[in-house]
N, C-alpha and C positions, 0 to 999 in steps of 0.2 A: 707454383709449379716448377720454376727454372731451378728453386733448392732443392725439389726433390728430384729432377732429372739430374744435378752435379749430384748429389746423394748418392743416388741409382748409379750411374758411373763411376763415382769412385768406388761406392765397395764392390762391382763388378772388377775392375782394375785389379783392385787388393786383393779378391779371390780368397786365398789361404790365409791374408793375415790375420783379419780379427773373426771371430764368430759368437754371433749373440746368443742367449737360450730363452725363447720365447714361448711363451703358455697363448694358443691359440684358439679360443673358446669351442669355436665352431667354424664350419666353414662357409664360407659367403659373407662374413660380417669383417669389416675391414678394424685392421690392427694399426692403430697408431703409436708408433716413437715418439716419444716428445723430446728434445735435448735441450728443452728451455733451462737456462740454472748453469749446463753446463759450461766452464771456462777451459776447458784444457788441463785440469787439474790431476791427470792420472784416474787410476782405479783403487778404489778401496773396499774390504768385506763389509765396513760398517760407514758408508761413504760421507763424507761432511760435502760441504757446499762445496759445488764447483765440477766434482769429481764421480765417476760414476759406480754406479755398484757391480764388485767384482766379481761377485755370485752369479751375474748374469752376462758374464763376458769372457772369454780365451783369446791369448790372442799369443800368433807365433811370428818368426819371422823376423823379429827386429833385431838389431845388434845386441841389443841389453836383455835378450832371452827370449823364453817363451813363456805364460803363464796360463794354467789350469783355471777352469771353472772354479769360483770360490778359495782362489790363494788368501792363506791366512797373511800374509807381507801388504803392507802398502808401497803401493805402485804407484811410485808421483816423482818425474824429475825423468832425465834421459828419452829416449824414445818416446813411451807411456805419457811424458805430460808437455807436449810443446807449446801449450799456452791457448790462446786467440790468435786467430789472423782473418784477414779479407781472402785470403788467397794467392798466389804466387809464391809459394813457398818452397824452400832449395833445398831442407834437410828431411831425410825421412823422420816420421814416425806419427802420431795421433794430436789430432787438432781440436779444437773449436773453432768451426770456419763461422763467421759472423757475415751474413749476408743483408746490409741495409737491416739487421736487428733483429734477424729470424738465425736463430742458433742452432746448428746441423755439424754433422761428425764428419770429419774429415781424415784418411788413411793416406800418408805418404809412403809409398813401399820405398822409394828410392830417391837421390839427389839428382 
């Protein structure tokens, strides 16, 4: 519950920076994220381990540009790929926050 209220708060925080596109079956049946696998590894159209798929993600706002839904470029390094961390982190940009081993996204808009 405490990862998905940090979760909940930061992409309310980031607002404008990243945005998902999610296929929603129906209404009333709950939609799960998983970010298991992920490491902070960027975005890719045809994603290897670590890194997520860019066909389902935009994201604006960061020093190192913005990127459309489904960019043909891999997105790994700069803003887009800051790794893992626990948390407390100085520099903007896209995380893998590891929480005691539960793996959730993390958006620094700013230092």
């Amino acid at each position: 519950m405490k990862l998905q209220l940090c979760l909940s708060a930061a992409l309310l925080a980031a607002g404008s920076l990243a945005q998902a596109q999610l296929s929603i079956p129906s209404t009333g049946v709950p939609v799960t994220v998983n970010f298991t696998g992920f490491d902070g590894g960027g975005f890719d159209a045809a994603p290897s381990a670590g890194k997520l798929d860019a066909d389902n993600w935009a994201v604006t706002g960061f020093s190192d540009g913005d990127r459309t839904y489904g960019s043909v470029d891999t997105i790994s390094g700069g803003d887009f790929a800051k790794g893992v961390t626990t948390g407390d982190v100085v520099s903007g940009g896209i995380y893998a926050l590891d929480n005691a081993g539960n793996i959730g996204l993390l958006l620094q808009p700013t230092s």
